[in-house]
PyMOL Python script that loads the backbone (N, CA, C, O; Angstrom):
from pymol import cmd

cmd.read_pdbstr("""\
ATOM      1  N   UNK A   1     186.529  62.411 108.067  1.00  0.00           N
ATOM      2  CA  UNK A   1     187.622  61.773 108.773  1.00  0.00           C
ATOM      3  C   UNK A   1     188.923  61.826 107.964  1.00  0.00           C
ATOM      4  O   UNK A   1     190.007  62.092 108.483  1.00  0.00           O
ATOM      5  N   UNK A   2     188.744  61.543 106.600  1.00  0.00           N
ATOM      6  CA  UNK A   2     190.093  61.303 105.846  1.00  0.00           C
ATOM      7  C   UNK A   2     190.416  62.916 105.080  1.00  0.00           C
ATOM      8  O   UNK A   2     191.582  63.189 104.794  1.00  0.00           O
ATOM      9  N   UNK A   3     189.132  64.067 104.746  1.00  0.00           N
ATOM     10  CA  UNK A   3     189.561  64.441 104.249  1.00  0.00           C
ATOM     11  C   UNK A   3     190.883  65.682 104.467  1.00  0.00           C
ATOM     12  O   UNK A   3     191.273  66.074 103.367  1.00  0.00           O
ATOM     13  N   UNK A   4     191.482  66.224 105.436  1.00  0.00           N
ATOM     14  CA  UNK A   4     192.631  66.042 105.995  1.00  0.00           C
ATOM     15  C   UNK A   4     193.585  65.341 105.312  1.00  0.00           C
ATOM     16  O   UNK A   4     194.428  65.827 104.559  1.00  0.00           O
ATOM     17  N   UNK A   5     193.443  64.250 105.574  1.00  0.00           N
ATOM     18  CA  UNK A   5     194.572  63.624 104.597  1.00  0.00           C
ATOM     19  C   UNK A   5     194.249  63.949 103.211  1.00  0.00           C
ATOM     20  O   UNK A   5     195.126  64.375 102.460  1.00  0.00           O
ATOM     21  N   UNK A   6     193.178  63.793 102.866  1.00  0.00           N
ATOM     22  CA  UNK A   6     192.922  63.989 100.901  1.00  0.00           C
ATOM     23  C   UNK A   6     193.519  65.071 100.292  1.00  0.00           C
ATOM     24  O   UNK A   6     193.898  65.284  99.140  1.00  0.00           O
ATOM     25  N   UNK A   7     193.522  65.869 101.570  1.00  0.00           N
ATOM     26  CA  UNK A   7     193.771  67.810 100.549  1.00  0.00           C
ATOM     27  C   UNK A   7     195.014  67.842 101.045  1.00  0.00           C
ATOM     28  O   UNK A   7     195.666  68.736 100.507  1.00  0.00           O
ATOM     29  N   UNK A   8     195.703  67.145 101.971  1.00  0.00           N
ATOM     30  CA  UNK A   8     197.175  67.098 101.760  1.00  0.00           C
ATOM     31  C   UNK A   8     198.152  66.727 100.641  1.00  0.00           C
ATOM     32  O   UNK A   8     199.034  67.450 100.179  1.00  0.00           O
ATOM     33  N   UNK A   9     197.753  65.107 100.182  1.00  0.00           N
ATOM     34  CA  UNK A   9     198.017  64.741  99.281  1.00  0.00           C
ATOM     35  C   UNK A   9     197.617  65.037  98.107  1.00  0.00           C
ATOM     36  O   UNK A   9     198.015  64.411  97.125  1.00  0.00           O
ATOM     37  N   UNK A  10     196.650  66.177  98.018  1.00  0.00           N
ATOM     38  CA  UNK A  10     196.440  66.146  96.768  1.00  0.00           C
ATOM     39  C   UNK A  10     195.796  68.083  96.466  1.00  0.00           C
ATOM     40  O   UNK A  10     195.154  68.217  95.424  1.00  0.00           O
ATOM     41  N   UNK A  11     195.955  69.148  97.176  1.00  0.00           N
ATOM     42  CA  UNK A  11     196.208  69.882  97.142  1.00  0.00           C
ATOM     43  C   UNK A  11     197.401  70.552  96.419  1.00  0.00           C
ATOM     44  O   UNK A  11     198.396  69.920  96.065  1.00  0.00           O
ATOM     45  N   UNK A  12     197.188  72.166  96.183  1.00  0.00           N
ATOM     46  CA  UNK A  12     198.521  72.469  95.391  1.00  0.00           C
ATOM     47  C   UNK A  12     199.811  72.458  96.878  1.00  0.00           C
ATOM     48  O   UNK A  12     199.629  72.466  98.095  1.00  0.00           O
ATOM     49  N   UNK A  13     200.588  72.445  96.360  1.00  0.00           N
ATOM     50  CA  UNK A  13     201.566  72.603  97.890  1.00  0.00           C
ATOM     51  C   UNK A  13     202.140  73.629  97.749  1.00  0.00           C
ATOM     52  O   UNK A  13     202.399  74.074  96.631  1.00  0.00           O
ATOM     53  N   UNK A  14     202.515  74.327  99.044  1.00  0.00           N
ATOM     54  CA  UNK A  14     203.451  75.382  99.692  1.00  0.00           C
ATOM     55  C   UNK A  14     204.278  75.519  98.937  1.00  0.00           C
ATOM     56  O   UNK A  14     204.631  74.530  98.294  1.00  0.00           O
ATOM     57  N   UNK A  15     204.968  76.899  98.694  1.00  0.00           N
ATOM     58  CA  UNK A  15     206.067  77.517  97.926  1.00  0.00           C
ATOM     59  C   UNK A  15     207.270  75.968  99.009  1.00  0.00           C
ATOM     60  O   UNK A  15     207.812  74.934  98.620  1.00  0.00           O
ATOM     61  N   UNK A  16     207.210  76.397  99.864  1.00  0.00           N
ATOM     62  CA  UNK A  16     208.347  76.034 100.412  1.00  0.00           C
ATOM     63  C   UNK A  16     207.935  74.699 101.791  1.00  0.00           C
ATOM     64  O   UNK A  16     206.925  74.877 102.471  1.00  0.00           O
ATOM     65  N   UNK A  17     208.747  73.575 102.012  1.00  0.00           N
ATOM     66  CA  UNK A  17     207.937  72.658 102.464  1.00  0.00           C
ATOM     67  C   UNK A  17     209.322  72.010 103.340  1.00  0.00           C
ATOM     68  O   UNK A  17     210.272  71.439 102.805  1.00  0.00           O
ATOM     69  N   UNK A  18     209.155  72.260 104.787  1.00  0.00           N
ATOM     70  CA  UNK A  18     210.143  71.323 105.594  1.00  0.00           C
ATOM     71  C   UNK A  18     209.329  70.628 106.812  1.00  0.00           C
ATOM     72  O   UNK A  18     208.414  70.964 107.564  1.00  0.00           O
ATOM     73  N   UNK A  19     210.005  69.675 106.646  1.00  0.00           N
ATOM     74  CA  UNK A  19     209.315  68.127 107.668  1.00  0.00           C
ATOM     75  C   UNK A  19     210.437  67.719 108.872  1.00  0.00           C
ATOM     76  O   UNK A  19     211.601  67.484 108.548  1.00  0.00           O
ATOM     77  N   UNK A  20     210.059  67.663 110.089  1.00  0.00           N
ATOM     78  CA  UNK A  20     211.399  66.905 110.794  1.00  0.00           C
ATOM     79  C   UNK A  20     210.358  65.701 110.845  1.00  0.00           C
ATOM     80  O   UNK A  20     209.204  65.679 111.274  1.00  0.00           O
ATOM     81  N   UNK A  21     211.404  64.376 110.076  1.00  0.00           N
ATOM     82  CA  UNK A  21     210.759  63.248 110.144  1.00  0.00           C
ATOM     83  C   UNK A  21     210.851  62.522 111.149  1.00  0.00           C
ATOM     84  O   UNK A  21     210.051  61.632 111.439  1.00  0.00           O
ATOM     85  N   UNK A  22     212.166  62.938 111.985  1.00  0.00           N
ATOM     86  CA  UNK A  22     211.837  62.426 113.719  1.00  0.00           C
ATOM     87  C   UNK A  22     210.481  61.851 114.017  1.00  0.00           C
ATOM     88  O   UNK A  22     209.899  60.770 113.923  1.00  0.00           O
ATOM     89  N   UNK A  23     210.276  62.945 114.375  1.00  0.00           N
ATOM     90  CA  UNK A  23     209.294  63.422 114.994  1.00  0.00           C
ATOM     91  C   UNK A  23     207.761  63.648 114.524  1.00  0.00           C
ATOM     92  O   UNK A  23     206.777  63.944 115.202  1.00  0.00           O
ATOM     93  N   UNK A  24     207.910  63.371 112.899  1.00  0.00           N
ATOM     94  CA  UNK A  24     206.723  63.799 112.088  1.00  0.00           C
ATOM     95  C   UNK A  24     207.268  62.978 110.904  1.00  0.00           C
ATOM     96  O   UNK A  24     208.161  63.377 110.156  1.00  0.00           O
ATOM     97  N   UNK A  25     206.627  61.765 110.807  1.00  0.00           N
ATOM     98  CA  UNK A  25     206.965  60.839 109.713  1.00  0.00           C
ATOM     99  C   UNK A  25     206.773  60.790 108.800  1.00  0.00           C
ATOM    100  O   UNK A  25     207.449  60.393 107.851  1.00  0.00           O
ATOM    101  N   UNK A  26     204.990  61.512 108.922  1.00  0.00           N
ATOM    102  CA  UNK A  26     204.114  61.479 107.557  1.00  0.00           C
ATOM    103  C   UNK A  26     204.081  62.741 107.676  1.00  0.00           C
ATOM    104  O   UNK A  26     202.897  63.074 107.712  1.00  0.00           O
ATOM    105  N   UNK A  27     204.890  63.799 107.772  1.00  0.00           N
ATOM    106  CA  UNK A  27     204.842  65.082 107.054  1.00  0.00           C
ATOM    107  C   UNK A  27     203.404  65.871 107.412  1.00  0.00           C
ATOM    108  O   UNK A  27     202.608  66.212 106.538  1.00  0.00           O
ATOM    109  N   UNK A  28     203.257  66.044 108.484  1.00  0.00           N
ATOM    110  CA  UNK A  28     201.931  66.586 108.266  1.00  0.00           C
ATOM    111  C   UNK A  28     201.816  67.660 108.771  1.00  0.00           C
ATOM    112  O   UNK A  28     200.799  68.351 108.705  1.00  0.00           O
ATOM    113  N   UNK A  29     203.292  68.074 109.597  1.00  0.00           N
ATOM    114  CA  UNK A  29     203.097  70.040 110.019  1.00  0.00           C
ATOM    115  C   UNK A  29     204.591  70.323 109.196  1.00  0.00           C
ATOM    116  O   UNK A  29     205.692  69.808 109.389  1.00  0.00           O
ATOM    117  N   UNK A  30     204.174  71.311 108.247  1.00  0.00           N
ATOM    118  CA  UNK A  30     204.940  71.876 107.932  1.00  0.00           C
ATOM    119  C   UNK A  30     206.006  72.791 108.388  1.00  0.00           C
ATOM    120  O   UNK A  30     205.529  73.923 108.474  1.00  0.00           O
ATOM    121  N   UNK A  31     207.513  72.758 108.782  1.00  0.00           N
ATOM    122  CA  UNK A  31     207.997  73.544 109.693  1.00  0.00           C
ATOM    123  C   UNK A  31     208.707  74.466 108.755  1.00  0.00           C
ATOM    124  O   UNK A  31     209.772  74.838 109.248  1.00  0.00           O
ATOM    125  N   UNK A  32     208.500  74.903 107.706  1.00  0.00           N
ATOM    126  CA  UNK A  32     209.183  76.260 106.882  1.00  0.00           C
ATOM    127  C   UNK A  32     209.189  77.264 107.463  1.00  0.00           C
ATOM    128  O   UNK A  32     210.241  77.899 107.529  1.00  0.00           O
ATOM    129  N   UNK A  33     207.882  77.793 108.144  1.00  0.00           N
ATOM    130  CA  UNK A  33     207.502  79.038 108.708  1.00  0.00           C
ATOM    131  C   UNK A  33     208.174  79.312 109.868  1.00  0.00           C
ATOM    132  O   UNK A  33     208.449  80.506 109.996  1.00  0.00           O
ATOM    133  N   UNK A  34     208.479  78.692 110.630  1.00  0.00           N
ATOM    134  CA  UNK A  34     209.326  77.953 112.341  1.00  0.00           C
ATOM    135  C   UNK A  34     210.764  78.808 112.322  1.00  0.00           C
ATOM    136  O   UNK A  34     211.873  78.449 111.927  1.00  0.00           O
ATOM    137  N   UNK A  35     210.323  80.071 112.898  1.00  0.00           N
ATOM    138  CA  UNK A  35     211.713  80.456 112.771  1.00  0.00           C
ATOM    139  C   UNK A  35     212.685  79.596 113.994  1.00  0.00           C
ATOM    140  O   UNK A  35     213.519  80.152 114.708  1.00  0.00           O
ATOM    141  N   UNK A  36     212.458  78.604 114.015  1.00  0.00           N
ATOM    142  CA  UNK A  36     213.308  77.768 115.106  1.00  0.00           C
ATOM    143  C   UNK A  36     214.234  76.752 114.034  1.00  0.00           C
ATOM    144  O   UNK A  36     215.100  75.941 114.362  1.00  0.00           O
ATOM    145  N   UNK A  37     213.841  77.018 112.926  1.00  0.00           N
ATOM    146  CA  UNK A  37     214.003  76.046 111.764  1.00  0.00           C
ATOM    147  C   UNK A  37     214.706  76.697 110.565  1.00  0.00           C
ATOM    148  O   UNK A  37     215.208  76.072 109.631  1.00  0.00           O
ATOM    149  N   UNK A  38     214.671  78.340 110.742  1.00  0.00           N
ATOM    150  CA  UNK A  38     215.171  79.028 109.983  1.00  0.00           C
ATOM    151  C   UNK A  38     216.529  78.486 109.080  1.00  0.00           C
ATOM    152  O   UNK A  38     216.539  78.186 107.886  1.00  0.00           O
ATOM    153  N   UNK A  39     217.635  78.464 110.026  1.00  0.00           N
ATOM    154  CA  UNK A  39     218.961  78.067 109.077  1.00  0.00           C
ATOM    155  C   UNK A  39     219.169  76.834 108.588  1.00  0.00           C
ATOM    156  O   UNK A  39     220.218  76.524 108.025  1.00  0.00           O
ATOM    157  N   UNK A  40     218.127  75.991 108.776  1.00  0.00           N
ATOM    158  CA  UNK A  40     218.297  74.801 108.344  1.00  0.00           C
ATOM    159  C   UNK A  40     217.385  75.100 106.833  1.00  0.00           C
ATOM    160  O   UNK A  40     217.901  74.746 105.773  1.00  0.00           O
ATOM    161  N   UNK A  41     216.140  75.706 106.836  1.00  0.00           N
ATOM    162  CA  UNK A  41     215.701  75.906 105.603  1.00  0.00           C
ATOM    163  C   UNK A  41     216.338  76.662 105.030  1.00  0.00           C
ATOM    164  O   UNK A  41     217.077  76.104 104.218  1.00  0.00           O
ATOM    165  N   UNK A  42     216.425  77.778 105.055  1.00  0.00           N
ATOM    166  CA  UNK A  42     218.161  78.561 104.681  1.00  0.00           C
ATOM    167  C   UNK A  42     218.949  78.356 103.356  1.00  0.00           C
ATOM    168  O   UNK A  42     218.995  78.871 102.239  1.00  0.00           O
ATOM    169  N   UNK A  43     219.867  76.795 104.411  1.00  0.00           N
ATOM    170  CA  UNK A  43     220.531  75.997 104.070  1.00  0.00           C
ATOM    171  C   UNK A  43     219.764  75.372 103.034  1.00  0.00           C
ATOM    172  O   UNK A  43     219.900  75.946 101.954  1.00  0.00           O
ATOM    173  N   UNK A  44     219.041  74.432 103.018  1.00  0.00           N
ATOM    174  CA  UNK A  44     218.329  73.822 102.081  1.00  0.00           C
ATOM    175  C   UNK A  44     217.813  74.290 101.079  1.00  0.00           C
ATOM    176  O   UNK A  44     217.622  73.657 100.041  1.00  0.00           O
ATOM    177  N   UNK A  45     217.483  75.631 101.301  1.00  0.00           N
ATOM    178  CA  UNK A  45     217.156  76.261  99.799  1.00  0.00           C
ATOM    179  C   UNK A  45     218.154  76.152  98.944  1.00  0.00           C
ATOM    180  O   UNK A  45     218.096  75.795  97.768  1.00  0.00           O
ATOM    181  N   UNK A  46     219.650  76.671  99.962  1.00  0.00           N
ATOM    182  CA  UNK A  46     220.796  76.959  99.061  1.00  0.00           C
ATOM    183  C   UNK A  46     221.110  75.957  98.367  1.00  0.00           C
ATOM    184  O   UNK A  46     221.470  76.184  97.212  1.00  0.00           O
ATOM    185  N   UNK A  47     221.082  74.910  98.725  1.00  0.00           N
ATOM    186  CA  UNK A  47     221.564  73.377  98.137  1.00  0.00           C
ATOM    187  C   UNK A  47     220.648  73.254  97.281  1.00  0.00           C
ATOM    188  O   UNK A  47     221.240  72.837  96.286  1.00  0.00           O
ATOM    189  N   UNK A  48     219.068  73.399  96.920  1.00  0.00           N
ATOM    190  CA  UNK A  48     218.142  73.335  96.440  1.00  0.00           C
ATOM    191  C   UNK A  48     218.552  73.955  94.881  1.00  0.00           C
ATOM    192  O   UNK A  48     218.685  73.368  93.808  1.00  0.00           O
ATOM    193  N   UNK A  49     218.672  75.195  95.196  1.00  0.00           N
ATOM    194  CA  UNK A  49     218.893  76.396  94.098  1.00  0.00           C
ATOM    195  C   UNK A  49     220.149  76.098  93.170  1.00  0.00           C
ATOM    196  O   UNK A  49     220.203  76.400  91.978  1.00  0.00           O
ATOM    197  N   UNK A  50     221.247  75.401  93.962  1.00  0.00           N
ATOM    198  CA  UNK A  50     222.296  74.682  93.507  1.00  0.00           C
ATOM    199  C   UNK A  50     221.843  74.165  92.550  1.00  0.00           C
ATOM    200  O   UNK A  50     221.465  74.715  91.516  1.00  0.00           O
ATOM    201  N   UNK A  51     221.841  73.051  92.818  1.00  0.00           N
ATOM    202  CA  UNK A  51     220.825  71.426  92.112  1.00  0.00           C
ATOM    203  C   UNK A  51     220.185  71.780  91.182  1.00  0.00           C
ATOM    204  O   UNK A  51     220.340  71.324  90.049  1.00  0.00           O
ATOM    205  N   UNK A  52     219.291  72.719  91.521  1.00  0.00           N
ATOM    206  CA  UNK A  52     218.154  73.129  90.148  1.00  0.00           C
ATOM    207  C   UNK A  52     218.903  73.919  88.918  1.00  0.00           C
ATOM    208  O   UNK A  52     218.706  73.607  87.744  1.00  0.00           O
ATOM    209  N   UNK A  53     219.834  75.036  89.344  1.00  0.00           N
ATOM    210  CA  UNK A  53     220.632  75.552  88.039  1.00  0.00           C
ATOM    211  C   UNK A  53     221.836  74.428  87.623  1.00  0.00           C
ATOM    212  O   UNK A  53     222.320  74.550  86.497  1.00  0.00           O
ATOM    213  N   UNK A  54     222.324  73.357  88.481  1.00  0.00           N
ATOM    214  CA  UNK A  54     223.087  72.366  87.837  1.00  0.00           C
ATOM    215  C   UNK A  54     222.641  71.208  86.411  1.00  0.00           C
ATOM    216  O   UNK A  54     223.091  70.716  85.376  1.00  0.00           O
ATOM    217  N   UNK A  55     221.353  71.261  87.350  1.00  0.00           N
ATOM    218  CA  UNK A  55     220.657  69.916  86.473  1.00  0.00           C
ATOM    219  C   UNK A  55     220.150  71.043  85.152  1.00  0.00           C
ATOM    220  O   UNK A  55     219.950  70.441  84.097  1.00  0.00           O
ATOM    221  N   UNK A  56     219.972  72.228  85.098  1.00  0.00           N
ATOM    222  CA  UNK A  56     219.291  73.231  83.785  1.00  0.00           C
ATOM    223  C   UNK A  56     217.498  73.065  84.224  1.00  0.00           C
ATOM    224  O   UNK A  56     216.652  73.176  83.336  1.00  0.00           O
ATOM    225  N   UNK A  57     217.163  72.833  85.459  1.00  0.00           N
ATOM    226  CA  UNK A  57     215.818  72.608  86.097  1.00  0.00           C
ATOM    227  C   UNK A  57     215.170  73.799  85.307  1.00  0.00           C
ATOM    228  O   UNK A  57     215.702  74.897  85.141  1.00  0.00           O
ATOM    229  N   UNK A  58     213.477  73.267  84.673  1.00  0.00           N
ATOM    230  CA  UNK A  58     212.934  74.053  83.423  1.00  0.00           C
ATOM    231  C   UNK A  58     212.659  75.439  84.415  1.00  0.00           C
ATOM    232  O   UNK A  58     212.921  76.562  83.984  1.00  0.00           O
ATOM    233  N   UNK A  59     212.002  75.182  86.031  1.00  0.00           N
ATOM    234  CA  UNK A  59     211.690  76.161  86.125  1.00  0.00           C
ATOM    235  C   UNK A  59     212.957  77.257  87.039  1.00  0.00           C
ATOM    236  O   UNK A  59     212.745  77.581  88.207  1.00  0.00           O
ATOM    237  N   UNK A  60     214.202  77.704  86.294  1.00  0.00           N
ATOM    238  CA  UNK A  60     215.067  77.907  86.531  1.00  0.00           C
ATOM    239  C   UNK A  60     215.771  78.382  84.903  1.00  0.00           C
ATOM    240  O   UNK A  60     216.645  79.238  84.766  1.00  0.00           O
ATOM    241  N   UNK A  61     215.332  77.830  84.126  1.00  0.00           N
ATOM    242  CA  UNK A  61     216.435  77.724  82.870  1.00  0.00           C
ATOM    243  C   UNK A  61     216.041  78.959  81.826  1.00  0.00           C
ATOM    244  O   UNK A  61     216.875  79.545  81.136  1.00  0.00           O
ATOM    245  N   UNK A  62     214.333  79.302  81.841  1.00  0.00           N
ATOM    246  CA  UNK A  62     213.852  80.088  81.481  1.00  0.00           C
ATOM    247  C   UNK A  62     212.814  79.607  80.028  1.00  0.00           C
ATOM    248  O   UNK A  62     212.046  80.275  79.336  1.00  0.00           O
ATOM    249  N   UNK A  63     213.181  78.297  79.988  1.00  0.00           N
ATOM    250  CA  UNK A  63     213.155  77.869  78.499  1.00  0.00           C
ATOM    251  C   UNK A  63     211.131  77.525  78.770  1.00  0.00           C
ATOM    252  O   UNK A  63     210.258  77.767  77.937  1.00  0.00           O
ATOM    253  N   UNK A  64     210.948  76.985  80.037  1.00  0.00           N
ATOM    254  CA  UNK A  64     209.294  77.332  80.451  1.00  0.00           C
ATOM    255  C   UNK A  64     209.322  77.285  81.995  1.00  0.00           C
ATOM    256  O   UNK A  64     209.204  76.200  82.565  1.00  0.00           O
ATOM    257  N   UNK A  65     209.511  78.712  82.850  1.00  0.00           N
ATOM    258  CA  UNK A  65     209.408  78.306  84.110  1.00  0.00           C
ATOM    259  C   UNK A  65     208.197  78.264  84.406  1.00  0.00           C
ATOM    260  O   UNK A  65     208.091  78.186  85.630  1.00  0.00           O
ATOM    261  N   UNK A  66     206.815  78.280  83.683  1.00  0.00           N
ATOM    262  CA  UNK A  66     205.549  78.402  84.867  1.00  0.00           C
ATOM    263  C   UNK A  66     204.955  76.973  83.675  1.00  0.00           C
ATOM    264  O   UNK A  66     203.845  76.884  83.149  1.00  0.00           O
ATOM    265  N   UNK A  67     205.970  76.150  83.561  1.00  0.00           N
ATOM    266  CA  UNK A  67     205.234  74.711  83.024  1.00  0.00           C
ATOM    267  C   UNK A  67     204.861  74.102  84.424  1.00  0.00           C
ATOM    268  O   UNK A  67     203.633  74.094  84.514  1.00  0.00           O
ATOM    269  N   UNK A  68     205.469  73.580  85.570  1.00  0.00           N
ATOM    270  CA  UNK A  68     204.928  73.344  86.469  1.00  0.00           C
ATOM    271  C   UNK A  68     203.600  74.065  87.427  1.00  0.00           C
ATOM    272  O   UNK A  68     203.128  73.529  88.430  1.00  0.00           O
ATOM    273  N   UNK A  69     203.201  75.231  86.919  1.00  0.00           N
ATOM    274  CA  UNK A  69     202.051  75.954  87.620  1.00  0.00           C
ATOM    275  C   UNK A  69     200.878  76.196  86.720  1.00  0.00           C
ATOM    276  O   UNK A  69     199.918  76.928  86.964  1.00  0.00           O
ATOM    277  N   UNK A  70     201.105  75.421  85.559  1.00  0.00           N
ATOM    278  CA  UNK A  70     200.209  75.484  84.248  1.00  0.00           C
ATOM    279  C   UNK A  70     199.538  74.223  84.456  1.00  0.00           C
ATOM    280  O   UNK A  70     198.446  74.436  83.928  1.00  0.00           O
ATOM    281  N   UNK A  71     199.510  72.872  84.962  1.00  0.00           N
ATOM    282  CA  UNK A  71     198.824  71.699  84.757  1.00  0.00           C
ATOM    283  C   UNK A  71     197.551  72.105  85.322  1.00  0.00           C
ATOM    284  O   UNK A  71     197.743  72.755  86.350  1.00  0.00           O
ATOM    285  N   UNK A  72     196.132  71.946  84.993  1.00  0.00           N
ATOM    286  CA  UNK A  72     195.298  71.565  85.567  1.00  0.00           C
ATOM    287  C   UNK A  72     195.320  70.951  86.777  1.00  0.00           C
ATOM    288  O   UNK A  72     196.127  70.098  87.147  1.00  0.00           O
ATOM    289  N   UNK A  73     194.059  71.586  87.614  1.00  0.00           N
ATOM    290  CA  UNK A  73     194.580  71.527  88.692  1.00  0.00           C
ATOM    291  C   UNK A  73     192.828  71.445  89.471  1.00  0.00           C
ATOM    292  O   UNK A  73     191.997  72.334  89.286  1.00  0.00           O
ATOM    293  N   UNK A  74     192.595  70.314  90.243  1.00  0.00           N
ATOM    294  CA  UNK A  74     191.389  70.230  91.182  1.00  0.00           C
ATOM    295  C   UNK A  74     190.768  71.335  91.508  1.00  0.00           C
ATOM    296  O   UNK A  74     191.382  71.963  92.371  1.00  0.00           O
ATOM    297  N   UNK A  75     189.352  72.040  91.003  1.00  0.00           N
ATOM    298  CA  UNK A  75     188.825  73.377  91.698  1.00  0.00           C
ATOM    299  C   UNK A  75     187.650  72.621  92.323  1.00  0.00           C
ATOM    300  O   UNK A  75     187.299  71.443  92.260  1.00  0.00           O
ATOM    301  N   UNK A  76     187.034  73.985  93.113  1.00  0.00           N
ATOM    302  CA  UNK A  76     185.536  73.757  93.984  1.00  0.00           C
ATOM    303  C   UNK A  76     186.372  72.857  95.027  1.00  0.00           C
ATOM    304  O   UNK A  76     187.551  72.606  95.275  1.00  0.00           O
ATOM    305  N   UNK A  77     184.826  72.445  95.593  1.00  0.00           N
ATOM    306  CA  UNK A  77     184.839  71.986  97.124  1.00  0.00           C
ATOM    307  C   UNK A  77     184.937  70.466  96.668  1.00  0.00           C
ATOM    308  O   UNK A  77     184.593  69.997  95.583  1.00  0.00           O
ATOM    309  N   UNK A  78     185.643  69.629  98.067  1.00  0.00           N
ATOM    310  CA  UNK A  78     185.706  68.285  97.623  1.00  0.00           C
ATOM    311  C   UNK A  78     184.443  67.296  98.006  1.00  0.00           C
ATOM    312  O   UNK A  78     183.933  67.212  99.123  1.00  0.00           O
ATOM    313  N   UNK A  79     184.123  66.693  97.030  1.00  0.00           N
ATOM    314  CA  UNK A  79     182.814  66.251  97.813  1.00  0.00           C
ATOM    315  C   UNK A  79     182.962  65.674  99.180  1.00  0.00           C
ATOM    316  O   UNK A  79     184.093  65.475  99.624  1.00  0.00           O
ATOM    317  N   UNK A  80     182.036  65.428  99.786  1.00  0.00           N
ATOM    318  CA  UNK A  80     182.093  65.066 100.901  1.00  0.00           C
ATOM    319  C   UNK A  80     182.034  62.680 100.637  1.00  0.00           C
ATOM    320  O   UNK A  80     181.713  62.140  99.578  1.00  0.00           O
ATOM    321  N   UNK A  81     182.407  61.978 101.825  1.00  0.00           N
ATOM    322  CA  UNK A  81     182.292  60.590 101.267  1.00  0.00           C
ATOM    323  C   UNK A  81     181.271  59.810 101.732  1.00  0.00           C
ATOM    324  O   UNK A  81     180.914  60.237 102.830  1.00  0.00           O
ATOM    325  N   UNK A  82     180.634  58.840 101.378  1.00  0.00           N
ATOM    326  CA  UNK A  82     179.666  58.335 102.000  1.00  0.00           C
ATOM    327  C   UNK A  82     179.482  58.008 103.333  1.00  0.00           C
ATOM    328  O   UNK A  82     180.418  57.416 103.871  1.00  0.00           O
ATOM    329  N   UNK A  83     178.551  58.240 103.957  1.00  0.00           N
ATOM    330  CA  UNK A  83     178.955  57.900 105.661  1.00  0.00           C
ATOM    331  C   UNK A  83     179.132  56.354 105.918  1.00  0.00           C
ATOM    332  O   UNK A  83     179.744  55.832 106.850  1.00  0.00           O
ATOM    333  N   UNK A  84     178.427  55.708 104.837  1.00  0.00           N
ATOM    334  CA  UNK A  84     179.366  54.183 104.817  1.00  0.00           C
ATOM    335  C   UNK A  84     180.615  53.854 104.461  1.00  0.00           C
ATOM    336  O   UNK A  84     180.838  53.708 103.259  1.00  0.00           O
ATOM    337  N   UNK A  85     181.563  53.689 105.311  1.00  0.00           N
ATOM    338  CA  UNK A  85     183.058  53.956 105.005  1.00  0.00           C
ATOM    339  C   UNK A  85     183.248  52.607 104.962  1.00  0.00           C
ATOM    340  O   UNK A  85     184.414  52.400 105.299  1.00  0.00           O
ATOM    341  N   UNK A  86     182.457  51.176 104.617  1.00  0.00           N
ATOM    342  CA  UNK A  86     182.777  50.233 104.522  1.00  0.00           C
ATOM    343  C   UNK A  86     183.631  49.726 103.464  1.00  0.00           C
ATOM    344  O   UNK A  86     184.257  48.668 103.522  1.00  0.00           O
ATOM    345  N   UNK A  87     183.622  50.458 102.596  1.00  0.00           N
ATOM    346  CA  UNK A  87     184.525  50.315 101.302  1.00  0.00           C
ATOM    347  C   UNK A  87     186.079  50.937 101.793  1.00  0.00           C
ATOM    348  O   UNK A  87     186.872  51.169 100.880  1.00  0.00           O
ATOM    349  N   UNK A  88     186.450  51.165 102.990  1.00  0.00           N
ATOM    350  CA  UNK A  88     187.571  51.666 103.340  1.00  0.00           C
ATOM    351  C   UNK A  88     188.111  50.687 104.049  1.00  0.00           C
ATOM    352  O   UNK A  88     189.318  50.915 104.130  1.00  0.00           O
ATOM    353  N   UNK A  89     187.802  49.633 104.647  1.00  0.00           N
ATOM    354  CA  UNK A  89     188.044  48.498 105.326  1.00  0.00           C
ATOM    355  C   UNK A  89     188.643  47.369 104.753  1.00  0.00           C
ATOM    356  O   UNK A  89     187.781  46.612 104.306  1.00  0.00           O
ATOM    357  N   UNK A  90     189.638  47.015 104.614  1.00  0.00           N
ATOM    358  CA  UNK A  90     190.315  45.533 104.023  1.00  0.00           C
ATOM    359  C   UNK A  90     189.470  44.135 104.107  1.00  0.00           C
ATOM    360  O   UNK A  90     189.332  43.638 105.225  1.00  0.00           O
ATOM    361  N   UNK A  91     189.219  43.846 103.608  1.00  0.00           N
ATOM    362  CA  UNK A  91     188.678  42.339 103.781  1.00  0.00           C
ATOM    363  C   UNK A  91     189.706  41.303 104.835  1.00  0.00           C
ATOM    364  O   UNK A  91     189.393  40.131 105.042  1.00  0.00           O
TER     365      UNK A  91
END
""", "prot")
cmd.dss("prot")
cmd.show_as("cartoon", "prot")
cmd.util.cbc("prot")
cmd.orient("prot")
């Protein structure tokens, strides 16, 4: 039931990641790919790419760009959870 949500939150994520929160609050279809969405991601990269060579962003500066793709990182399958999901319930 949850795991859907688990490998969202906690999966590696997409090169590239746009949300209309309208319409999609909790982010859960990615619209990067949407060429209906094109110039708005576009746009946002550009501002993105800005920002990152302003601030000297590491993976941009050269000084370590693959420190962010180096952390350890969840492998294999996720276990599955007990079919007693009573521990998921608030008191």
């Amino acid at each position: 039931l949850i795991k859907k949500y688990f490998m969202s939150a906690t999966a590696k994520r997409p090169r590239e990641e746009l949300y209309n929160l309208a319409s999609d609050p909790f982010c859960m279809k990615n619209l990067a790919g949407d060429t209906y969405y094109e110039a708005v991601r576009r746009r946002l990269s550009k501002e993105l790419m800005k920002t990152l060579k302003e601030t000297g962003d590491t993976r941009l500066s050269g000084s370590n760009p693959e420190i962010w793709e180096t952390y350890p990182r969840l492998s294999g399958e996720i276990r599955d959870f007990p079919p007693d999901s009573s521990y998921l319930k608030r008191p």
